[in-house]
C-alpha positions as CSV (number, residue, x, y, z in Angstrom):
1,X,-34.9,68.7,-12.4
2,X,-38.6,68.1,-12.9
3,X,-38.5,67.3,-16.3
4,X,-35.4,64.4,-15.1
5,X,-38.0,63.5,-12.4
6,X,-41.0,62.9,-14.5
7,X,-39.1,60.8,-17.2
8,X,-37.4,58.9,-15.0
9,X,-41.0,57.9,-13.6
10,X,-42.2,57.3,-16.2
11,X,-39.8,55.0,-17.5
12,X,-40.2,52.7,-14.2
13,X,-43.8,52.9,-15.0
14,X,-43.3,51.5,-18.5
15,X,-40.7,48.8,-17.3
16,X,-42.8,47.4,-14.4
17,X,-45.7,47.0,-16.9
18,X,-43.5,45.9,-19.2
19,X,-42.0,43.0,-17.2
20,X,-45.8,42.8,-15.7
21,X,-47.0,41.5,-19.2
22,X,-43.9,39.6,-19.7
23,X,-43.6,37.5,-16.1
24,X,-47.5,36.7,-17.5
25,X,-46.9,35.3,-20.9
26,X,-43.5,34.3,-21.3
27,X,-41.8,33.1,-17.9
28,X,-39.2,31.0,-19.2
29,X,-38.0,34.1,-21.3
30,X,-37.8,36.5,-18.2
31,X,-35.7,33.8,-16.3
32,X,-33.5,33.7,-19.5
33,X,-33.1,37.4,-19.6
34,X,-32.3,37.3,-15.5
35,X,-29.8,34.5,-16.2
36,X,-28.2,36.6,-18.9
37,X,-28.1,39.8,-17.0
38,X,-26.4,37.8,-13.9
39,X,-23.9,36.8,-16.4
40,X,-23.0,39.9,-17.8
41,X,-23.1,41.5,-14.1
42,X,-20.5,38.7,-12.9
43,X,-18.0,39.8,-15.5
44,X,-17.8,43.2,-13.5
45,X,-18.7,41.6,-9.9
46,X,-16.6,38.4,-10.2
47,X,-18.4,36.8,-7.1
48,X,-21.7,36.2,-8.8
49,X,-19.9,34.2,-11.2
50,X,-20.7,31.3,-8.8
51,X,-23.1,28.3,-10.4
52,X,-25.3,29.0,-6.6
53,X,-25.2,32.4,-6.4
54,X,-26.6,32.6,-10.4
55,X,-29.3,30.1,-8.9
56,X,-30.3,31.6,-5.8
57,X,-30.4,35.2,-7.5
58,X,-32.3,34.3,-10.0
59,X,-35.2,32.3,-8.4
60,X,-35.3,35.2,-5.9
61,X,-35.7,37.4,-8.8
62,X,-38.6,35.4,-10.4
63,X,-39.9,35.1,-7.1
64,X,-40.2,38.9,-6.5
65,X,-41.5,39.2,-10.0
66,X,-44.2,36.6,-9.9
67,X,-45.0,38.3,-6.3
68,X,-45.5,41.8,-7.9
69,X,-47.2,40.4,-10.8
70,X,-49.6,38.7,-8.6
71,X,-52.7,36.1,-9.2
72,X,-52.5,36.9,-12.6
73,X,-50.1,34.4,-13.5
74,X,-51.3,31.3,-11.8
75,X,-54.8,31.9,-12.8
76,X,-52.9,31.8,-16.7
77,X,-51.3,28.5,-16.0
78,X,-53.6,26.4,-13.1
79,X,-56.3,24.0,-15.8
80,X,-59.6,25.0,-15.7
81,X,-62.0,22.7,-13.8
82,X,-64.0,20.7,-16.4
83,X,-65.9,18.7,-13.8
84,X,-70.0,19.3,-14.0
């Protein structure tokens, strides 16, 4: 049961920096993926086939994400200040 424990720790430590490096460099991609993933969810849990659920889920998603991920992603996307 140990053995389950650590791997299963380890594999949430490998997906949060994971989607850590992702939510950094390719945004647009990890809302793709979230959109795709709602899609395939609603063909199980036919209410999240809704056009504003599929919205409102995922920009909570990316919202969370970008939250976790922290400064880190504005600093990568705000223009430097070239004023002297």
């Amino acid at each position: 049961m140990t053995r389950l424990k650590t791997a299963f720790d380890v594999l949430c430590t490998r997906l949060y920096v994971w989607a850590t490096i992702q939510i950094t460099t390719e945004p647009v991609r990890v809302r793709a993926a979230l959109v795709a993933a709602l899609m395939a969810a609603s063909t199980v849990v036919p209410a999240l086939a809704n056009e504003r659920t599929d919205e409102l889920l995922v920009g909570l998603g990316m919202t969370a994400l970008t939250v976790l991920v922290g400064e880190g992603a504005r600093a990568r996307v705000t223009p430097a200040d070239d004023s002297k």
